[in-house]
N, C-alpha and C positions, 0 to 999 in steps of 0.2 A: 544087639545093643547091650553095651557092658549095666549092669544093676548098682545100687546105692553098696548090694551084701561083694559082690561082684570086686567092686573099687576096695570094699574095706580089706579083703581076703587076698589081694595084691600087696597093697601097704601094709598088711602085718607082716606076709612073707618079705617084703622087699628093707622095712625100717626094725624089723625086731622089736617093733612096741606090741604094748598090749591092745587092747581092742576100745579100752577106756582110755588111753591115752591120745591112739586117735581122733577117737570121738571129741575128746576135751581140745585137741587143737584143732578141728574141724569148726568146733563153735566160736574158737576164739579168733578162726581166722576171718570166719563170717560175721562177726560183730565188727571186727577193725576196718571191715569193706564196708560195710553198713555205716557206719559210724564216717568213714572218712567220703563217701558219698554224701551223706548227711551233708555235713558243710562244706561241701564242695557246690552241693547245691544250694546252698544259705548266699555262699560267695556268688554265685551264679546269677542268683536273684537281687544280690546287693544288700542284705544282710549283714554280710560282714565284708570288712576290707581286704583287701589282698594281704594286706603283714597279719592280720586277725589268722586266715585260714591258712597262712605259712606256719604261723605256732605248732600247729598242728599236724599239718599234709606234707608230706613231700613235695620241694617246688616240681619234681617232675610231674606229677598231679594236677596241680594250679599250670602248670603251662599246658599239659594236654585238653584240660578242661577249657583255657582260652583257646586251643587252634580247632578246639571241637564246637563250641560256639561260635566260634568266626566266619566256621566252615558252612554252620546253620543258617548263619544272617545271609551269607553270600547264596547259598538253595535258595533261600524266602526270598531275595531281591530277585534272584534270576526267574522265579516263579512269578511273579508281578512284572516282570517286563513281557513274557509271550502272552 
C-alpha cells in the first residue's frame, strides 16, 4: 500500500512542483471538499434552499446529492416493507 511520503515523491516527479506547493494545494483542495460538503449537507437537512447551495456548489453536486438521497429514502422504504 502506496504511503502519504510515497504519493508526495510521485507528484513532485510527475508535476515539477515543489514539495510546499503541493502540500499548499493538497490543503486547499481538502478545504473546498470540506466546505462544499458542509453545505451540501445544510441543503440536505433543509437549511438552506436549493438556489442558496447553487451559489455556491456545482449544480452537478446538488443533483448527485438529490439522487443520493432519493436512493436512501427508497433502502429505508424498502427496509420497512420486509
Amino acid at each position: 500500500m502506496a504511503t502519504i511520503s510515497t504519493y508526495l515523491a510521485q507528484l513532485k516527479q510527475d508535476t515539477n512542483k515543489t514539495e510546499a506547493e503541493i502540500m499548499a494545494q493538497a490543503v486547499e483542495t481538502g478545504l473546498r471538499q470540506l466546505w462544499r460538503e458542509q453545505l451540501l449537507g445544510k441543503y440536505l437537512r433543509g437549511e438552506m434552499t436549493r438556489e442558496q447551495v447553487l451559489q455556491f456548489v456545482d449544480i452537478d453536486w446538488v443533483e448527485l446529492a438529490d439522487q443520493q438521497r432519493a436512493a436512501m429514502l427508497e433502502d429505508v422504504a424498502w427496509g420497512f416493507q420486509t
